[in-house]
C-alpha positions in Angstrom: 0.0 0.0 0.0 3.4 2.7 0.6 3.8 1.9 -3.0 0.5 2.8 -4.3 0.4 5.9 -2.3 3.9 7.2 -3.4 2.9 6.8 -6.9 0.0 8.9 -6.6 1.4 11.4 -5.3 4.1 11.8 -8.2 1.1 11.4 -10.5 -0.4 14.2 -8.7 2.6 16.3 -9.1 2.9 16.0 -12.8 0.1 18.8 -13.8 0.0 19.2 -17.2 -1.4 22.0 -19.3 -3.3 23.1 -22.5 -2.1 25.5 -25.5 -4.5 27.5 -26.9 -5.7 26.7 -30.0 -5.3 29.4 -33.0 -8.7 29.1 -34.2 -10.7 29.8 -31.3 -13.6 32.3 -31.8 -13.1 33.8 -28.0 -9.4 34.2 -28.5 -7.9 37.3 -29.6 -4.4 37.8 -31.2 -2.7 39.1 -27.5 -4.5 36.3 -25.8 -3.0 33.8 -27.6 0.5 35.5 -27.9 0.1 35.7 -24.0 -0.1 31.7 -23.7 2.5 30.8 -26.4 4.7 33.0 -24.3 3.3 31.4 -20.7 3.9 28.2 -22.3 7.3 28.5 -23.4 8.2 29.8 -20.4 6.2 27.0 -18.3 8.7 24.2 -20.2 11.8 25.9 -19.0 10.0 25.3 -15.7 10.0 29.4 -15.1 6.5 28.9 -13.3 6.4 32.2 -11.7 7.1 33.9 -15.3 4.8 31.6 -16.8 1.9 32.6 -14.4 2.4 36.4 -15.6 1.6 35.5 -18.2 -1.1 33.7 -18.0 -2.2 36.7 -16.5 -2.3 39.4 -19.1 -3.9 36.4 -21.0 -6.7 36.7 -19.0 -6.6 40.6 -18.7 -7.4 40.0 -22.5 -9.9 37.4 -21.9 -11.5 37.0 -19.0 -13.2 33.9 -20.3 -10.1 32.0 -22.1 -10.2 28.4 -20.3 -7.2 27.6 -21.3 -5.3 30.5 -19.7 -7.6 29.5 -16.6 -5.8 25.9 -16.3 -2.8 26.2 -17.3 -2.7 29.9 -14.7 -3.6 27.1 -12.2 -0.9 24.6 -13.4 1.3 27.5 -13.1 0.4 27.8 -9.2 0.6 24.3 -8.5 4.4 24.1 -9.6 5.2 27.1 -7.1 2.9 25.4 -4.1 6.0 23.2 -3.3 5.2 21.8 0.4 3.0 24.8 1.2 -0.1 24.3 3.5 -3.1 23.7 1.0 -5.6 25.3 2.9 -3.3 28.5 3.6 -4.7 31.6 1.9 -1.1 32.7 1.3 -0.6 29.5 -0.8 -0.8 29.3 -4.5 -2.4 25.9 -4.7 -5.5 27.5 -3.3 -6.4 29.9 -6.1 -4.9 27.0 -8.3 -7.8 24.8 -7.1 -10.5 27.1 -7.4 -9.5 28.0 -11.2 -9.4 24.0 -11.3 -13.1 24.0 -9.6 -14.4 26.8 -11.8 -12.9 25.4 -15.0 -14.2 21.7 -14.5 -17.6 22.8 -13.9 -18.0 25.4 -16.4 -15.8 24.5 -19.6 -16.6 24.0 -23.0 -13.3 22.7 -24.1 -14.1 18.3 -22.8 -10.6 18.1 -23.1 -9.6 20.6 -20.3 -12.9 19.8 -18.2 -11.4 16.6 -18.0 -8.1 17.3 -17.0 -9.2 19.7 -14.7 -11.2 17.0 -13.2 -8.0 14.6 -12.6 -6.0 17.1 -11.5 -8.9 18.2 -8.7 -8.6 14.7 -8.1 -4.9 14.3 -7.7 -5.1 17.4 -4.9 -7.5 15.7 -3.1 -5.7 12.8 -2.7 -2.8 14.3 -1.5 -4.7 16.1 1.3 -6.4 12.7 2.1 -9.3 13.5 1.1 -10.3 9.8 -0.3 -13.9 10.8 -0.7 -13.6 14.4 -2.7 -11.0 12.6 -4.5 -13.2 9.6 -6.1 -15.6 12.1 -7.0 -13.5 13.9 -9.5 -12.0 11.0 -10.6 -15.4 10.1 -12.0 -16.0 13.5 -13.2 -12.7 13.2 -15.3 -14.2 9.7 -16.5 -17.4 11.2 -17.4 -15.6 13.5 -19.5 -13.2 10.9 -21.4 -14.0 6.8 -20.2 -10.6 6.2 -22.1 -8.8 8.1 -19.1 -6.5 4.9 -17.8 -5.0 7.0 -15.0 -8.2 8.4 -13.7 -9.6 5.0 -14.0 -6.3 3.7 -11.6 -6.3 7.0 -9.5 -10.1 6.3 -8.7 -9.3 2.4 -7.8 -6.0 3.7 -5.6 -8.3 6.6 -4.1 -10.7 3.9 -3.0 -8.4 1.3 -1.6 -7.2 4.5 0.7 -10.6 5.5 1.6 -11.6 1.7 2.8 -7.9 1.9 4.7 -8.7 5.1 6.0 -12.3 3.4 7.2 -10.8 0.0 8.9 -8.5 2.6 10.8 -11.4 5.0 12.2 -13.2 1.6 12.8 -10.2 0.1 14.9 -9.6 3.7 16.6 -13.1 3.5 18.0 -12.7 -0.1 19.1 -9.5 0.7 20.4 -11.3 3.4 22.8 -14.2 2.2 23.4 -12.3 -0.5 25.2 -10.2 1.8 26.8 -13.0 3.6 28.4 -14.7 0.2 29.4 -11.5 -1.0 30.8 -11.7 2.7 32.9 -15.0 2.3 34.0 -13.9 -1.6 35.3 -11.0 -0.1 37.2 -13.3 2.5 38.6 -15.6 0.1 40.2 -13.5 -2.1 41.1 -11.5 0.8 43.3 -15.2 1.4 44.2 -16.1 -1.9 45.5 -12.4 -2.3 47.7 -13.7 0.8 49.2 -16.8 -0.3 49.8 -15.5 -3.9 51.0 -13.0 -2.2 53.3 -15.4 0.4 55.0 -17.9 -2.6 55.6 -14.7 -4.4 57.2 -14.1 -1.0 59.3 -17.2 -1.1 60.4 -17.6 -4.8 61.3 -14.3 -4.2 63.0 -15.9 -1.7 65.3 -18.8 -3.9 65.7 -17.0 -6.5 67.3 -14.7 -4.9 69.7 -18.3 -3.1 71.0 -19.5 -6.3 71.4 -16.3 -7.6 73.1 -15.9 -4.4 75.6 -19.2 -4.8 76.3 -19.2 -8.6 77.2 -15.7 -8.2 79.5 -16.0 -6.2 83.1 -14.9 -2.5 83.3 -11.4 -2.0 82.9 -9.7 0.2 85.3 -8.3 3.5 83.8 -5.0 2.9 82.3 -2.2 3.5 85.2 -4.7 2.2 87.7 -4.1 -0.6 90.4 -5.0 -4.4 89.0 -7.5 -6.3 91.6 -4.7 -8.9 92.1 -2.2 -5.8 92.8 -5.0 -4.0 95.1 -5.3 -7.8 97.3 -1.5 -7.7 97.3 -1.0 -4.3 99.1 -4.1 -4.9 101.2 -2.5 -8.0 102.6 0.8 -6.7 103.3 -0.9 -3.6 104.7 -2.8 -6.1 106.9 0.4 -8.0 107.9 2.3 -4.3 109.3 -0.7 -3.4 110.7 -0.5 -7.0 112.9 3.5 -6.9 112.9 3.0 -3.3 114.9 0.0 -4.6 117.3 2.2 -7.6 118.1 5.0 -4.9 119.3 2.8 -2.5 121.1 1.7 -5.8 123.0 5.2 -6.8 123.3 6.5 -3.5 124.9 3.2 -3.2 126.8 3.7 -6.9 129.1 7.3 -5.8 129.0 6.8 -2.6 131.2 3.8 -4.1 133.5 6.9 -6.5 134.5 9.1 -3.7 135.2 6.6 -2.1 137.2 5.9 -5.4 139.6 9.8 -5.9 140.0 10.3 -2.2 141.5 6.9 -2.2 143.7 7.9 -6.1 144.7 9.0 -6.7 148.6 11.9 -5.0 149.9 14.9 -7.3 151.4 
């Protein structure tokens, strides 16, 4: 398919143009001296010489088709890599000479080429479906038009290439945006699954605290602990009763020694 579209495009490149013919009614003398000169000029590819002209062929005769195309074939040799649709750019006053002359020309014989060369633009600007149309207007003109007949077959090939590629683009994102909207619920229903987990969480230790007895405050004394100190406390206070008793029989024996009978 690189090979077919590389050939087109050289076709396309290769505009050709029309002399005037000597014994045309609508010609005058300057008019046709005009295009002789244009032409000559034109084959020693001096295309911006050539498209003056062209001009002052025209000036002569508004009407003259054949100044018309080959003024355009002029423009299209100076395009070079110029932006089509740029005002500033020659092929865009070269295609609407091509448009008016195609549409409106007496001469078959330029209609027609007019027709392939529209054509030949269009493909270059990927414009498969513009392109096929003037194809077949060239055809209409002359059915013995071989490269028209090819150009239109190439021009279609493109357009159902051009087709399959939209086609797999919007397959291409259409999955993308379902495989978005997966990962987004997905992240949706983790979120979802872990807040009900929170929440059951919560559930259970409420349950739990509420099934176990009150827990002292946290740096308060353990029941065991309390029992502990209470006991030892009790133990002192009997350790210091048994010592006040102690002291107590040990001074009412003192007391009966010195009152005792004297010898």
């Amino acid at each position: 398919m690189k090979r077919i579209f590389t050939a087109i495009i050289l076709t396309a490149s290769i505009v050709g143009y029309v002399h005037a013919a000597d014994n045309s009614d609508s010609s005058t003398r300057k008019e046709r001296n005009y295009i002789r000169e244009g032409n000559s000029l034109y084959d020693e590819k001096r295309f911006a010489d050539a498209e003056v002209a062209y001009r002052k062929a025209l000036e002569e005769n508004a009407m003259s088709e054949t100044a018309m195309y080959n003024l355009a074939a002029a423009l299209i040799r100076q395009s070079g890599n110029a932006d089509p649709n740029s005002d500033n750019n020659p092929m865009s006053e070269a295609q609407s000479l091509l448009q008016g002359v195609a549409q409106s020309a007496q001469d078959i014989s330029i209609a027609e080429k007019a027709f392939y060369n529209l054509g030949n633009m269009a493909f270059n600007q990927q414009q498969y479906d513009q392109a096929i149309n003037m194809y077949k207007g060239a055809l209409r003109k002359n059915p013995d038009n071989d490269k028209a007949r090819e150009n239109l077959r190439l021009a279609q090939l493109k357009r159902q290439e051009q087709q399959n590629q939209d086609q797999n683009q919007d397959k291409q994102d259409q999955q993308q945006n379902q495989d978005q909207n997966q990962d987004q619920q997905q992240n949706q229903d983790q979120d979802k699954d872990k807040d009900q987990n929170q929440d059951q969480d919560q559930q259970k230790q409420q349950n739990k605290d509420q099934q176990q007895p009150p827990q002292q405050q946290q740096g308060g004394i353990s029941d065991a602990n309390a029992n502990k100190i209470l006991k030892a406390m009790e133990n002192e206070e009997n350790a210091t009763r048994r010592k006040v008793q102690d002291m107590q029989k040990k001074e009412a024996g003192q007391a009966r020694r010195v009152h005792g009978k004297q010898w």
